[in-house]
N, CA and C atoms as an extended XYZ file, in Angstrom:
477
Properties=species:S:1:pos:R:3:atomname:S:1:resname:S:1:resid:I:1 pbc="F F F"
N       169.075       62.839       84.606 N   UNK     1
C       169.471       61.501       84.984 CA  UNK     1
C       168.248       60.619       85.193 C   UNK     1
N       168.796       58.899       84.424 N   UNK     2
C       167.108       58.544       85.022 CA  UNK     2
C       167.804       57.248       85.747 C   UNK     2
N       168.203       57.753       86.707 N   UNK     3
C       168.638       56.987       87.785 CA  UNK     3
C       167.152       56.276       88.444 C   UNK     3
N       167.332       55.209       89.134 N   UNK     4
C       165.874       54.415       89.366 CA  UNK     4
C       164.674       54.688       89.092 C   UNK     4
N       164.790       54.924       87.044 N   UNK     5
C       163.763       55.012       86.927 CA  UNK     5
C       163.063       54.083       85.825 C   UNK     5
N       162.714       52.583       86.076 N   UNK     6
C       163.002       51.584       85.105 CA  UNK     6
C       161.480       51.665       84.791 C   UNK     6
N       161.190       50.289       83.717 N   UNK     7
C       160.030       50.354       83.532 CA  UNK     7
C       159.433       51.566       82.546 C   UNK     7
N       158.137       51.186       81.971 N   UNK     8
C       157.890       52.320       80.449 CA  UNK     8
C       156.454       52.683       81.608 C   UNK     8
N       156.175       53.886       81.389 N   UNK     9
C       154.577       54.651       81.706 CA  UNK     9
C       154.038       54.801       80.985 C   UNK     9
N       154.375       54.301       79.322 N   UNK    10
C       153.431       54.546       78.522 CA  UNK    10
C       152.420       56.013       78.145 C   UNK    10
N       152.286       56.925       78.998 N   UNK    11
C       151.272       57.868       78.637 CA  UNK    11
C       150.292       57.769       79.522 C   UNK    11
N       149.979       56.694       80.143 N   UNK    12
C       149.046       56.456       80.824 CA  UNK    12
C       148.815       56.327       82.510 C   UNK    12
N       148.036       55.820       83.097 N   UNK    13
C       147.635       55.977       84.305 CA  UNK    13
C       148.181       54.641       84.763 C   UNK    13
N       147.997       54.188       85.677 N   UNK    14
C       148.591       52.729       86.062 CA  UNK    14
C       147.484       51.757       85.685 C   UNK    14
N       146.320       52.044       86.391 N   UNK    15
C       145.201       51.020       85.339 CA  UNK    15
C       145.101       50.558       84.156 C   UNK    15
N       145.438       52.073       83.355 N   UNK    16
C       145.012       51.906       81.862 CA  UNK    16
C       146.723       51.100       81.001 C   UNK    16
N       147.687       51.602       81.962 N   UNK    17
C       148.847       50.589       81.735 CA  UNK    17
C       148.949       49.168       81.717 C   UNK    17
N       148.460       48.925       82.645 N   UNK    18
C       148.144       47.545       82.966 CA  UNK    18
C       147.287       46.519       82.120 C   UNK    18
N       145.823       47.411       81.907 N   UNK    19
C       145.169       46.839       81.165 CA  UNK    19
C       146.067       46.454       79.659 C   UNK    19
N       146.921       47.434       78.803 N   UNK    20
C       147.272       48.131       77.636 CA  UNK    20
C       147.968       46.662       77.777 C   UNK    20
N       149.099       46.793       78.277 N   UNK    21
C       150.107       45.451       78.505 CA  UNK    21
C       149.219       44.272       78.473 C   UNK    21
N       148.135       43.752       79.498 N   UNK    22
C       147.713       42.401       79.569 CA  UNK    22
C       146.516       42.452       77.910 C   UNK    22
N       146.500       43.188       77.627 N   UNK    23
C       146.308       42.843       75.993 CA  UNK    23
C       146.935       42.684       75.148 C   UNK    23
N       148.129       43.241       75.238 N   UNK    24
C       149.120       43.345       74.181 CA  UNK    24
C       149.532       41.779       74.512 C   UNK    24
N       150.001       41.298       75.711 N   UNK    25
C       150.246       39.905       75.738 CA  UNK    25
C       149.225       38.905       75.361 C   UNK    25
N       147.827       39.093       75.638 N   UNK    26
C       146.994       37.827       75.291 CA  UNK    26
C       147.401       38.130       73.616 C   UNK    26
N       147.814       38.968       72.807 N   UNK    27
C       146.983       39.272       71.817 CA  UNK    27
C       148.468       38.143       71.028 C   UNK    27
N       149.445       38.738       71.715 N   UNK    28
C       150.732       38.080       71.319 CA  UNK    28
C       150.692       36.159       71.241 C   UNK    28
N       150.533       36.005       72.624 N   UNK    29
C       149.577       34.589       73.017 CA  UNK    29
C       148.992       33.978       71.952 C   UNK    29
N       148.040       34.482       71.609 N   UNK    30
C       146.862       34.005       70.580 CA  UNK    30
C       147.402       34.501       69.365 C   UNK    30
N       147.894       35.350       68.642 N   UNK    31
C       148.513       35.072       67.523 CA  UNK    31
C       150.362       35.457       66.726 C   UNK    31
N       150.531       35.155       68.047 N   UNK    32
C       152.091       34.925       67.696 CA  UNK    32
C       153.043       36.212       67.744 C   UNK    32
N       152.499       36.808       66.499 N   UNK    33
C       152.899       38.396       66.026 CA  UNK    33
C       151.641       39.362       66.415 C   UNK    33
N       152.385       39.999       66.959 N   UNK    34
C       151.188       41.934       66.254 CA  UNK    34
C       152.381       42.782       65.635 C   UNK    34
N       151.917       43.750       65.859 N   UNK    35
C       152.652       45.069       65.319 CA  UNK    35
C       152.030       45.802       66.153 C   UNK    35
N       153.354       46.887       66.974 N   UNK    36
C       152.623       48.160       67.786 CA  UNK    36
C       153.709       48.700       68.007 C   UNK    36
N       154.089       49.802       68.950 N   UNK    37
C       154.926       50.809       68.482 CA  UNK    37
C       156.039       49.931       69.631 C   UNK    37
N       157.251       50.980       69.238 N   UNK    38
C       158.071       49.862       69.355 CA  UNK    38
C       158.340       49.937       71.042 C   UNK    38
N       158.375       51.099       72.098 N   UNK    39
C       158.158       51.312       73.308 CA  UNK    39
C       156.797       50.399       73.903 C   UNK    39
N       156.150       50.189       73.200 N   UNK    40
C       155.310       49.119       73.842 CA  UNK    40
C       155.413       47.343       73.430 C   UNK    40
N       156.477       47.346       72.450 N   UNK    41
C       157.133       46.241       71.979 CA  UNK    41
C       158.012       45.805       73.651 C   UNK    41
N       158.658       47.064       73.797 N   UNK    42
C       159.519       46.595       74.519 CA  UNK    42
C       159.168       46.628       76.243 C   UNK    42
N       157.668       46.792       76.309 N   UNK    43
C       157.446       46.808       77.466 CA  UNK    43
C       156.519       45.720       77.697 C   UNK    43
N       156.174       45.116       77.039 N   UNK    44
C       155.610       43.783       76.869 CA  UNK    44
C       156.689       42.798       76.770 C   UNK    44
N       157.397       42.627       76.076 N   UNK    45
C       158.819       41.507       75.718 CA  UNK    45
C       159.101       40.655       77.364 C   UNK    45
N       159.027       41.427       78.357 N   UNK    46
C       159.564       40.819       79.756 CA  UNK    46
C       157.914       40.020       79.769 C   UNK    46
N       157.127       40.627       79.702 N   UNK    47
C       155.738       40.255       80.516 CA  UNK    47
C       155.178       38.851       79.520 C   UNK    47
N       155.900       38.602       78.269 N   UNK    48
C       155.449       37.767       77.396 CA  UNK    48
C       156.722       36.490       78.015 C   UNK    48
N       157.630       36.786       77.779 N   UNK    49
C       158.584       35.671       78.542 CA  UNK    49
C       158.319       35.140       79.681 C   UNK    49
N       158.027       35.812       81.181 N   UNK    50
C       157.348       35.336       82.035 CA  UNK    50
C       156.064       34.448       81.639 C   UNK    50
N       154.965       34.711       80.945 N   UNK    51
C       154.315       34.443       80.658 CA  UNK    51
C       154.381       32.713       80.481 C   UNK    51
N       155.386       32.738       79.194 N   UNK    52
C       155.745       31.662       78.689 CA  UNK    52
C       156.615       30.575       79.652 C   UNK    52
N       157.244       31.160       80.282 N   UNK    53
C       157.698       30.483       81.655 CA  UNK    53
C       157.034       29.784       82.624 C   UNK    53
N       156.280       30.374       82.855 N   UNK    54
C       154.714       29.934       83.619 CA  UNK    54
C       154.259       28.634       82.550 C   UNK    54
N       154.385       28.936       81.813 N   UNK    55
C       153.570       27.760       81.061 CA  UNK    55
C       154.500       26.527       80.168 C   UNK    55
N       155.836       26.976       80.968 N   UNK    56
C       156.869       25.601       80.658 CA  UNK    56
C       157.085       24.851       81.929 C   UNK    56
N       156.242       26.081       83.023 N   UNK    57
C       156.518       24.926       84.444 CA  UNK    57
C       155.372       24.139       84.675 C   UNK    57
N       153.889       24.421       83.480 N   UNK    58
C       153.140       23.302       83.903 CA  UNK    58
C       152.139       23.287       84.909 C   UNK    58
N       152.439       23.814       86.083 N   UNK    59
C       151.345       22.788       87.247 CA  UNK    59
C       150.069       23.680       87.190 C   UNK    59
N       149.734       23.444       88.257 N   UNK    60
C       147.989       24.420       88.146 CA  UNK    60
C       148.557       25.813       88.760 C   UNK    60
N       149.144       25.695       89.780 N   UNK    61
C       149.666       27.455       90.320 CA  UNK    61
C       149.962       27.983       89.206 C   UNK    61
N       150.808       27.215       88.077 N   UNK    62
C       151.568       28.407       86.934 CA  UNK    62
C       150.377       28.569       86.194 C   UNK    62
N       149.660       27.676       86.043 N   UNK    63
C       148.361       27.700       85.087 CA  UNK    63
C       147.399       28.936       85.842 C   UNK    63
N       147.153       28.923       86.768 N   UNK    64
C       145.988       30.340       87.605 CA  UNK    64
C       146.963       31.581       87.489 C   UNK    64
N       148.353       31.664       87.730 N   UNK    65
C       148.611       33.064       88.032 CA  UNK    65
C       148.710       33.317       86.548 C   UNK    65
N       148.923       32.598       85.223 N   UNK    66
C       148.561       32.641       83.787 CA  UNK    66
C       147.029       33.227       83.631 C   UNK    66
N       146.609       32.697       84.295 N   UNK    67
C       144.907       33.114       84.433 CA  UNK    67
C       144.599       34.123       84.245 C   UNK    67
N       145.331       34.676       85.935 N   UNK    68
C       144.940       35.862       86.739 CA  UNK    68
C       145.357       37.347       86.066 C   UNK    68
N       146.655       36.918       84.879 N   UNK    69
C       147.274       37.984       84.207 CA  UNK    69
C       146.376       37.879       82.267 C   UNK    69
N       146.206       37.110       81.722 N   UNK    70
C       145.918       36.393       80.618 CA  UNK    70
C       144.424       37.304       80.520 C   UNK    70
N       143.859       37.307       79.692 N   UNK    71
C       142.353       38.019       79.476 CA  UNK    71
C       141.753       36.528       79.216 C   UNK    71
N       142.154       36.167       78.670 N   UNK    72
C       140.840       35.056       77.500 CA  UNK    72
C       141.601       33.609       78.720 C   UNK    72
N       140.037       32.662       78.435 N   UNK    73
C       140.303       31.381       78.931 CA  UNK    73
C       141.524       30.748       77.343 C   UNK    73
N       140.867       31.257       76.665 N   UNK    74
C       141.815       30.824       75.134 CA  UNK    74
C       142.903       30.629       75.250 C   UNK    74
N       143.268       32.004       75.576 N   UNK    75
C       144.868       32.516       75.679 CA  UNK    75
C       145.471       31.107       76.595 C   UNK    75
N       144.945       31.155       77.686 N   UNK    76
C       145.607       30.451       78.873 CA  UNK    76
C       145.739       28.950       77.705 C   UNK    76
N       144.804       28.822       77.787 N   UNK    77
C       144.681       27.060       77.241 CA  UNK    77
C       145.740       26.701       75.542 C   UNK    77
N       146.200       28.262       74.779 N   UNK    78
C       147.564       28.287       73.380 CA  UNK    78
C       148.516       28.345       74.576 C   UNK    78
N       148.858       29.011       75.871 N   UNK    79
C       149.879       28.963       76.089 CA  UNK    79
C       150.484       27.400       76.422 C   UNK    79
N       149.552       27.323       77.442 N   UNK    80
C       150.231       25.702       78.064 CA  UNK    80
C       150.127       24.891       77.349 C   UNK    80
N       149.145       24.673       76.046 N   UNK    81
C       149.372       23.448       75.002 CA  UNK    81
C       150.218       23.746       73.858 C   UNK    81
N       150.145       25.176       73.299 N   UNK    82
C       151.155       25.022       71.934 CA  UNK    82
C       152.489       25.817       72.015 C   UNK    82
N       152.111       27.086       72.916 N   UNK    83
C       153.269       27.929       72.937 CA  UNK    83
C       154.124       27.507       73.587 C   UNK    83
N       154.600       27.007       74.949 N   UNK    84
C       154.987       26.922       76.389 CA  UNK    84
C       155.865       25.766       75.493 C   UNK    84
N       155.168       24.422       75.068 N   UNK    85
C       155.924       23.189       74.940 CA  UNK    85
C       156.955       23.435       73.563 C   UNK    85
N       156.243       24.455       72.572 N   UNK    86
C       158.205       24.881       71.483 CA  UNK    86
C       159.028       25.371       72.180 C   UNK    86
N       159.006       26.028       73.513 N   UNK    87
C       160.321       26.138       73.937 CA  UNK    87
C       161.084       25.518       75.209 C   UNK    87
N       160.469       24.426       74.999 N   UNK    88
C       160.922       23.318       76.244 CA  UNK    88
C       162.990       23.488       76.603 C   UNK    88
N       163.293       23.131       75.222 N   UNK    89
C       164.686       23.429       75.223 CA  UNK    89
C       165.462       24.880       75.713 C   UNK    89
N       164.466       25.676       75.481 N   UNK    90
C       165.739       26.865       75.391 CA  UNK    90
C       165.245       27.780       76.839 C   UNK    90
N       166.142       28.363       77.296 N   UNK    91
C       165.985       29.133       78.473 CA  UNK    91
C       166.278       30.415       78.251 C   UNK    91
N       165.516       30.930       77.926 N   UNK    92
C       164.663       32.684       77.825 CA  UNK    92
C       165.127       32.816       76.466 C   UNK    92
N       164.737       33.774       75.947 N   UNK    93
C       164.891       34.412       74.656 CA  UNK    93
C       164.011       34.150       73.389 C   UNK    93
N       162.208       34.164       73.422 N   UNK    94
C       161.502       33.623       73.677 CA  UNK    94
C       161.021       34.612       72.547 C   UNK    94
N       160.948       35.990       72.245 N   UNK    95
C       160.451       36.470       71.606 CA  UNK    95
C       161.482       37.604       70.742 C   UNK    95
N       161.091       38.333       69.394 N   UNK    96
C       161.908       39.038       68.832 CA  UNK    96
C       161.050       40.345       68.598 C   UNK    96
N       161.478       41.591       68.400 N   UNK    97
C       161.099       42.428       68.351 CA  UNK    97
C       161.669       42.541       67.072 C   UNK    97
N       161.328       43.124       65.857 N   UNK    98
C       161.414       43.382       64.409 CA  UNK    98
C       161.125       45.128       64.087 C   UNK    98
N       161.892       46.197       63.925 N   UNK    99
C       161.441       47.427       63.759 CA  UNK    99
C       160.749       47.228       62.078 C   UNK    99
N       160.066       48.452       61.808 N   UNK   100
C       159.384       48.439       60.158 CA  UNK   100
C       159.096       49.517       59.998 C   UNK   100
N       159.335       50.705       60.897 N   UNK   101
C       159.506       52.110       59.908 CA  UNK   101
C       158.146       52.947       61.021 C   UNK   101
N       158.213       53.746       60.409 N   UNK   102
C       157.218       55.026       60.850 CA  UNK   102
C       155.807       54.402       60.631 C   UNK   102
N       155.009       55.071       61.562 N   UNK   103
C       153.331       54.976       61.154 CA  UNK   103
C       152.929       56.240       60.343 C   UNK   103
N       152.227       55.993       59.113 N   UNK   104
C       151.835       56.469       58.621 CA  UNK   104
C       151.443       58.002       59.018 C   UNK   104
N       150.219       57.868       59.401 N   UNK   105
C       149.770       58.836       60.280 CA  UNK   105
C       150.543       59.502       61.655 C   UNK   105
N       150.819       59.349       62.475 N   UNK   106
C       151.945       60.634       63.427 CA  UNK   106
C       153.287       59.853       63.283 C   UNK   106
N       153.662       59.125       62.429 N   UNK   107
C       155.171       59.148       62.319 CA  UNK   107
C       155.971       58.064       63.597 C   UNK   107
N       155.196       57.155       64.339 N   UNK   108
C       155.523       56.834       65.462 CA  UNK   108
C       156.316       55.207       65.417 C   UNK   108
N       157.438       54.846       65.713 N   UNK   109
C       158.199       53.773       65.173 CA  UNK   109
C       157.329       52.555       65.635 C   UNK   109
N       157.323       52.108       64.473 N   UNK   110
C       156.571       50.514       64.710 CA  UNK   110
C       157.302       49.584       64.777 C   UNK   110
N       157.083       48.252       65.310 N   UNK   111
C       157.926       47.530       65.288 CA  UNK   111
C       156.891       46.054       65.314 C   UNK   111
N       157.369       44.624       65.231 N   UNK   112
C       156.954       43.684       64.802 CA  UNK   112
C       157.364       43.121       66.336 C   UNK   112
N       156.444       42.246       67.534 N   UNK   113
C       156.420       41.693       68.145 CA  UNK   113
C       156.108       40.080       68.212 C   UNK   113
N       156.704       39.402       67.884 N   UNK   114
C       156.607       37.450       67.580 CA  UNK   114
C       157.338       36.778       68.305 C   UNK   114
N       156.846       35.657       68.173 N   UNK   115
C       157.672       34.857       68.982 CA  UNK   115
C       158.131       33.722       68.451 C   UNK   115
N       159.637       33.304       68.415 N   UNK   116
C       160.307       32.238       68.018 CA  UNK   116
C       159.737       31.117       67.770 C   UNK   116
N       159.874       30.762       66.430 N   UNK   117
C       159.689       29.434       66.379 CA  UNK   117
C       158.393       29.172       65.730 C   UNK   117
N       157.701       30.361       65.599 N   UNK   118
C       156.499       30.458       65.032 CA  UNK   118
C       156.390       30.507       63.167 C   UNK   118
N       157.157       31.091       62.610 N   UNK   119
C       157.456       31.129       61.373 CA  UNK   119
C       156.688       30.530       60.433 C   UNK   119
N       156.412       29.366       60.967 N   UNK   120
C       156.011       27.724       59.861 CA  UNK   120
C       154.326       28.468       60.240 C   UNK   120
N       153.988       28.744       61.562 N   UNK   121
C       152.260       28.926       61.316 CA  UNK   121
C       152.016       30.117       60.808 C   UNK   121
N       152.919       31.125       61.122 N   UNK   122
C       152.414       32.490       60.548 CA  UNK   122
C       152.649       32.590       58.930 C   UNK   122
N       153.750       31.428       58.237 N   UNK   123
C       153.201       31.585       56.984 CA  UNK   123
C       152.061       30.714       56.223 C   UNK   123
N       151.892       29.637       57.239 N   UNK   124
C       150.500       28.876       56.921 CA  UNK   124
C       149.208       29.429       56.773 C   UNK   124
N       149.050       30.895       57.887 N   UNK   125
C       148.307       31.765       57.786 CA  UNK   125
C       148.389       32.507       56.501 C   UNK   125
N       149.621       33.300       56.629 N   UNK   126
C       149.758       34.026       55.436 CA  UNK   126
C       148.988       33.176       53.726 C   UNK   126
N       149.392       32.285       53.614 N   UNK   127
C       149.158       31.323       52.449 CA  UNK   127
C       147.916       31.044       52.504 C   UNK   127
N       147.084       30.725       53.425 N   UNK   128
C       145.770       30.791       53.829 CA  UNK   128
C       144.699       31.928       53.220 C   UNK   128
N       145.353       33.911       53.693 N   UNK   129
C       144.749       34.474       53.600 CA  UNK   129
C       144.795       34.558       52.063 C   UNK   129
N       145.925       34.602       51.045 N   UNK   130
C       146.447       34.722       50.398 CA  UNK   130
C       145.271       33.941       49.207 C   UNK   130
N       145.127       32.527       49.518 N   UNK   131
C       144.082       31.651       48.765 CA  UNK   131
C       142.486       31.955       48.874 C   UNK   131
N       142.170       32.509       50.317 N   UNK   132
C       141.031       33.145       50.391 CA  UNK   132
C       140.907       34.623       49.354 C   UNK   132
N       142.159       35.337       49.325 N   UNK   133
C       141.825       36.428       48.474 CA  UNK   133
C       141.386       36.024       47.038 C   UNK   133
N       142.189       35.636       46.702 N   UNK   134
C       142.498       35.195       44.778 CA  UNK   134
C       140.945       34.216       44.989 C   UNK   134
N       139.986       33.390       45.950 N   UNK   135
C       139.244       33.140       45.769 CA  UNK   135
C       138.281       33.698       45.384 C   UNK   135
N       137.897       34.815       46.324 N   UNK   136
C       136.931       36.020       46.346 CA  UNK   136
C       137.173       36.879       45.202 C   UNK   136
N       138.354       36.702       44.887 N   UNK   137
C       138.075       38.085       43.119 CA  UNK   137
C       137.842       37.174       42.194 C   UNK   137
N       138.408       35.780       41.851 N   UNK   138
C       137.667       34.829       41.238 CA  UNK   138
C       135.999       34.824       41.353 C   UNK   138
N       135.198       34.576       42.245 N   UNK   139
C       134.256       34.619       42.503 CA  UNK   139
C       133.397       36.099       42.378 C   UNK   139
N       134.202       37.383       42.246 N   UNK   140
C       133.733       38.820       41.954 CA  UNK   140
C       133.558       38.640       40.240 C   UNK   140
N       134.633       38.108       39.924 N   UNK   141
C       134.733       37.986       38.359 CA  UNK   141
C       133.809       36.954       37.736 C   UNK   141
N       133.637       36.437       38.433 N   UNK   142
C       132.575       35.137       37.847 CA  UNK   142
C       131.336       36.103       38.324 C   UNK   142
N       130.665       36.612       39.472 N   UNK   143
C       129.557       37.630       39.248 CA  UNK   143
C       129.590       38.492       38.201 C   UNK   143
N       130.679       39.002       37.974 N   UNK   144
C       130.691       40.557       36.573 CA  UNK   144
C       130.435       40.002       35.549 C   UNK   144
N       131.010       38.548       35.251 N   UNK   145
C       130.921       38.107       33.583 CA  UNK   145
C       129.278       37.676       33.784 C   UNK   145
N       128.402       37.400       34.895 N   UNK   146
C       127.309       36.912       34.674 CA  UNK   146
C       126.372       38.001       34.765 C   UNK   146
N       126.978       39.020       35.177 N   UNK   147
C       125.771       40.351       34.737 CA  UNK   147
C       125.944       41.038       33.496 C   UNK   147
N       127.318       41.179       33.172 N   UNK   148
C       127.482       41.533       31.717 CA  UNK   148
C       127.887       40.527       30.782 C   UNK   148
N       126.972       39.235       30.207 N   UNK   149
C       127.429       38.283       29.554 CA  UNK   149
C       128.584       38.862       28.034 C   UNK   149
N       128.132       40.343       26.993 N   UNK   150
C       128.166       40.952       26.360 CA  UNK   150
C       129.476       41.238       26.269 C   UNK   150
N       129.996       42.100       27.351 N   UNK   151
C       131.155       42.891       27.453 CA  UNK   151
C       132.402       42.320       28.002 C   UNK   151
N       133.681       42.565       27.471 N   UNK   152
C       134.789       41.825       27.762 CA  UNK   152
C       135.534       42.364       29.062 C   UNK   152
N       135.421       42.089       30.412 N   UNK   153
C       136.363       42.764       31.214 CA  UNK   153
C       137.522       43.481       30.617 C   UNK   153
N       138.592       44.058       30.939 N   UNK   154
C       139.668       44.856       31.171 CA  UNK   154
C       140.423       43.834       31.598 C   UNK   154
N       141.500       43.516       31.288 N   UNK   155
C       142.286       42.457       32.257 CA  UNK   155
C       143.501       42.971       33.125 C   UNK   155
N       143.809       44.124       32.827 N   UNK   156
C       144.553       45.726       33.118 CA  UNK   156
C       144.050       46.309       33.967 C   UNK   156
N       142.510       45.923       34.827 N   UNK   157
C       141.927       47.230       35.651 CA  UNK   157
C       141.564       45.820       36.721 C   UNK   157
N       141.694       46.662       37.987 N   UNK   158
C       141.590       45.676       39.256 CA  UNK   158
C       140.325       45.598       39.611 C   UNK   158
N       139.902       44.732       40.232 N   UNK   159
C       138.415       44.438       40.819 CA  UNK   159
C       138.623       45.085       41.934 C   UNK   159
């Protein structure tokens, strides 16, 4: 029976819990999504909503105890200017948890941690990295044709 026994332990000690969580939230904070297993998806999800709460009420108290939990001055300063004010309207339900299968290596369920409403920047990113790639093999290929003026690439074999 796990009668009063709420809350995840993670594996860990209470320090190293603590710490584990107030990263997993700045990290969420600062870029919207991660990916991590899905028991630590769901033990962050409360601590990211609070979070965001704090920073739809605004004043300086919500802003320090944001502080006092938050790692980065960064973090603090995306919540109360970009994150906090998309969800002015809605009252809780703030973030989604997304499962995506096994980890590779020990098999351990992953899952996708984001937060609503974000969509439009995380594919601005995406499209971003996307133009930086196709730049850089452009630019690999323009080095190869200038060391081998002679020889015709492969157009079949990847850089």
């Amino acid at each position: 029976m796990r009668h009063r026994n709420a809350g995840f332990k993670l594996g860990r000690n209470t320090s190293h819990r603590r710490a584990v969580l107030r990263n997993l939230v700045t990290s969420i904070i600062l870029m919207d999504r991660i990916e991590t297993t899905i028991t630590k998806c769901k033990a962050s999800k409360p601590l990211v909503e609070k979070m965001i709460t704090l920073g739809k009420r605004g004043d300086i108290h919500a802003r320090r105890q944001a502080a006092a939990y938050l790692m980065t001055p960064e973090s603090v300063d995306r919540l109360f200017g970009t994150v906090a004010p998309r969800y002015g309207a809605r009252n809780g339900g703030y973030s989604r948890i997304v499962r995506v299968g096994p980890r590779k290596g020990d098999a351990a369920e992953m899952a996708f941690i984001e937060l609503l409403g974000a969509e439009q920047a995380l594919n601005e990113k995406a499209q971003k990295r996307a133009e930086a790639r196709t730049k850089k093999q452009e630019e690999l290929q323009r080095q190869l044709e200038e060391q081998n003026p002679g020889e015709q690439p492969d157009p079949n074999a990847e850089p």
